[in-house]
C-alpha positions in Angstrom: 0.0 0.0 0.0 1.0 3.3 -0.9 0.0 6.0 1.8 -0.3 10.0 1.4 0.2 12.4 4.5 -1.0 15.9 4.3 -0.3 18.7 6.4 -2.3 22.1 4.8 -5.1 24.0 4.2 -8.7 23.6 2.7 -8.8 25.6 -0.2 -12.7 25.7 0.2 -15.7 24.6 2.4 -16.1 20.8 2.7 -19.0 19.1 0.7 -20.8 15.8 1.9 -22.6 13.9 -1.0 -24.3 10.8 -1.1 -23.4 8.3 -3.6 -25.2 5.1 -4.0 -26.1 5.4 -0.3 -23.0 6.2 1.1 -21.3 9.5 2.6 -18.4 11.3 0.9 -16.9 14.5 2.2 -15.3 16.0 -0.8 -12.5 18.6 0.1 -9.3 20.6 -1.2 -6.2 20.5 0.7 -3.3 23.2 -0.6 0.2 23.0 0.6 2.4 26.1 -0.2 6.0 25.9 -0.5 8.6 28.8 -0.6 11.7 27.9 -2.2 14.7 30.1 -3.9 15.3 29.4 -7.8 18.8 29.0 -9.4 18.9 32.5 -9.8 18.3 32.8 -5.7 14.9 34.5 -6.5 12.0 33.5 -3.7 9.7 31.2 -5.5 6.4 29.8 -4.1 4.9 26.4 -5.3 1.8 25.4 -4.3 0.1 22.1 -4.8 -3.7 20.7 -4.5 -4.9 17.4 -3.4 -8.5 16.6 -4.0 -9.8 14.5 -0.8 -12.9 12.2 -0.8 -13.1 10.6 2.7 -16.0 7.8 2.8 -17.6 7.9 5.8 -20.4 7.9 7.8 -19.3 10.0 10.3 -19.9 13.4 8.9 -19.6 15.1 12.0 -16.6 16.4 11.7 -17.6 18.2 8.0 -19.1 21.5 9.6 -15.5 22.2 10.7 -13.9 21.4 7.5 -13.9 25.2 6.6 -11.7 27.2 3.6 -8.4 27.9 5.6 -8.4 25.6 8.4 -5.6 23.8 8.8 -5.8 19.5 8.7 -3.7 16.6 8.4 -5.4 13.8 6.4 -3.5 10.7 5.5 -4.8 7.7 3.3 -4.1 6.4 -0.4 -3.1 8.2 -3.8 -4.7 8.6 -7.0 -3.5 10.5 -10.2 -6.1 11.1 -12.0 -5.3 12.1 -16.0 -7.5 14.1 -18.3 -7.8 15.5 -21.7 -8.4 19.8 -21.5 -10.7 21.4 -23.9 -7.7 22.5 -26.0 -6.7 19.0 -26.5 -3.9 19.1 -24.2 -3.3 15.8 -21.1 -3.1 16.9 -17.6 -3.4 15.5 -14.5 -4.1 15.8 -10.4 -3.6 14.2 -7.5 -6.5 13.1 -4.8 -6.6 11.4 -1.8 -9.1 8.9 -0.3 -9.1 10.0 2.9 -8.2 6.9 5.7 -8.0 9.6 8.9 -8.2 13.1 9.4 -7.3 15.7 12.3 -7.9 19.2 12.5 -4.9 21.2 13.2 -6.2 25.2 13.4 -8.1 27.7 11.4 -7.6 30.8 10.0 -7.8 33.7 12.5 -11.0 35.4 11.1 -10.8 38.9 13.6 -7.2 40.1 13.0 -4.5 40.8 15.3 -3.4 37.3 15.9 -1.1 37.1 18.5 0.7 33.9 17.5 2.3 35.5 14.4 1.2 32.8 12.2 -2.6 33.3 11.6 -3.6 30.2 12.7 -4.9 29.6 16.2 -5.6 25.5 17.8 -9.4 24.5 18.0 -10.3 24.0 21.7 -10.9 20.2 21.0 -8.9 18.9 17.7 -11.3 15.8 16.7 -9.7 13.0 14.7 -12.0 10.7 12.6 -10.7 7.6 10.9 -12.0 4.6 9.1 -9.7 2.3 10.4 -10.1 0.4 13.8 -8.7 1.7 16.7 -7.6 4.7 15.3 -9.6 8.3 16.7 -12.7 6.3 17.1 -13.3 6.8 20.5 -12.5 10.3 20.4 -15.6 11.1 17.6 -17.8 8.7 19.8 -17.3 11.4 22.5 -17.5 14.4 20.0 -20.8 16.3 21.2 -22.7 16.1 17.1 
């Protein structure tokens, strides 16, 4: 098995869908990386990974905001298409095994931690696999 870790933040709002009776939360995670080129100039790449985490615990989706900062682990896809102009591309996405909520994005200003982020009072962890985070979303309060 191939596994994906990913530390970053969600580049939108999560969505939960049902398809063919079961839950997917659908989600964007960006990871931004500042780098110097050959040339010493400051460079910034940033990549995407599109998330789909089966589940039927969706309790955790209301907190899966645009900017708030997760770590999701599970397996890899690359997923290749044709564009309109005839060109191939392709993307990475995750199916999501766990996930844990790391911050969010201070939304008043001012933050006094420097880094715009601040900690959730509770960071819930869901996961599909046994053992891991499950008895820490049994006690979540939704």
């Amino acid at each position: 098995m191939i596994k994906l870790q990913v530390i970053g933040n969600l580049g939108k709002d999560c969505v939960v869908n049902t398809v063919n009776g079961k839950n997917v939360m659908n989600f964007t995670v960006a990871h931004t990386e500042k780098f110097k080129d050959s040339t010493g100039a400051q460079r910034e790449k940033t990549t995407w990974v599109d998330c789909a985490y089966w589940s039927d615990r969706t309790g955790i989706a209301p907190y899966l905001k645009k900017g708030t900062q997760v770590y999701a682990e599970g397996t890899p896809e690359v997923r290749t298409y044709q564009t309109q102009d005839g060109k191939s591309g392709a993307s990475l996405s995750m199916r999501v095994l766990s996930i844990q909520l790391l911050g969010s994005r201070n939304t008043e200003g001012g933050s006094s931690n420097g880094g715009g982020y601040s900690a959730p009072a509770a960071a819930p962890q869901m996961s599909n696999e046994p053992g891991i985070g499950n008895d820490v979303a049994d006690d979540l309060p939704f």
